[in-house]
N, C-alpha and C positions, 0 to 999 in steps of 0.2 A: 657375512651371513645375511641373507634376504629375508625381509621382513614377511609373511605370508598371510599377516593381518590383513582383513576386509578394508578396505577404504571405502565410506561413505564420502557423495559427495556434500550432504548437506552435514553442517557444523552449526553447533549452536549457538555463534553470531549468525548465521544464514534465518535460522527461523525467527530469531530475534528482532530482525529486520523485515522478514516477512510480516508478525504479526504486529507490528510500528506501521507498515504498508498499510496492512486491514484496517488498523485504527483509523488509520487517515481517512481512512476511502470511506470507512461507515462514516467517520461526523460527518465528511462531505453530504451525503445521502443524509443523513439527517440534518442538517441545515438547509437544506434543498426541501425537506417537506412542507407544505402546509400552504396556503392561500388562498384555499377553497374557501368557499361558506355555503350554507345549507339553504339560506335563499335563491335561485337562480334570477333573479331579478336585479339583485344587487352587484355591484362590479368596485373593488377597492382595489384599484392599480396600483398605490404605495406596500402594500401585503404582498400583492403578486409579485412586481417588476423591485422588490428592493432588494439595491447591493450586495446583499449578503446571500440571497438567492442566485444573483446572477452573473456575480463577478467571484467571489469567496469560494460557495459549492461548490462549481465546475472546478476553480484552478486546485483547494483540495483534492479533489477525486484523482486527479491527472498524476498529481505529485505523490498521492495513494500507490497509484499502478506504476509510476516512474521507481517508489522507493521497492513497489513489491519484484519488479523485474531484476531492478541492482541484484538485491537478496538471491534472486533463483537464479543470475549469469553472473555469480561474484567463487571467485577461485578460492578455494581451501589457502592459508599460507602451507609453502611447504616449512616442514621442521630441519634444522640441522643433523639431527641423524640418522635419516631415511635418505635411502638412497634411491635414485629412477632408472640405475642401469636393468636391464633383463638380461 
């Protein structure tokens, strides 16, 4: 007998992963903020140009969209008693 149930592709290890993705990506973006100041005269290249801005942010964001894509191109397992004949 054929199962006639809907199949979704997303499963809720799918969004689970997805929103682990988003997490990432927002600290990124927010560790990436801030190094302005309100004087335009003054210039603090240790606030601007540090590690954490420029090495940390970016490589978060990447591994954000790396983990968000796994989540949206990752296959449902199949179950042992559903069948795929038609």
């Amino acid at each position: 007998m054929e199962n006639n149930k809907p199949h979704f592709a997303f499963q809720p290890q799918n969004y689970r992963l997805l929103l682990i993705g988003l997490g990432i990506n927002v600290l990124g973006f927010i560790l990436m903020i801030g190094g302005g100041t309100d004087n335009p005269a003054e210039f603090n290249g240790d606030e601007l140009f540090s590690p954490v801005r420029i090495t940390l942010a970016p490589f978060l964001i990447v591994s954000g969209y790396v983990v968000m894509i796994y989540s949206i191109m990752r296959r449902p397992k199949k179950t042992s008693g559903s069948s795929t004949k038609e």
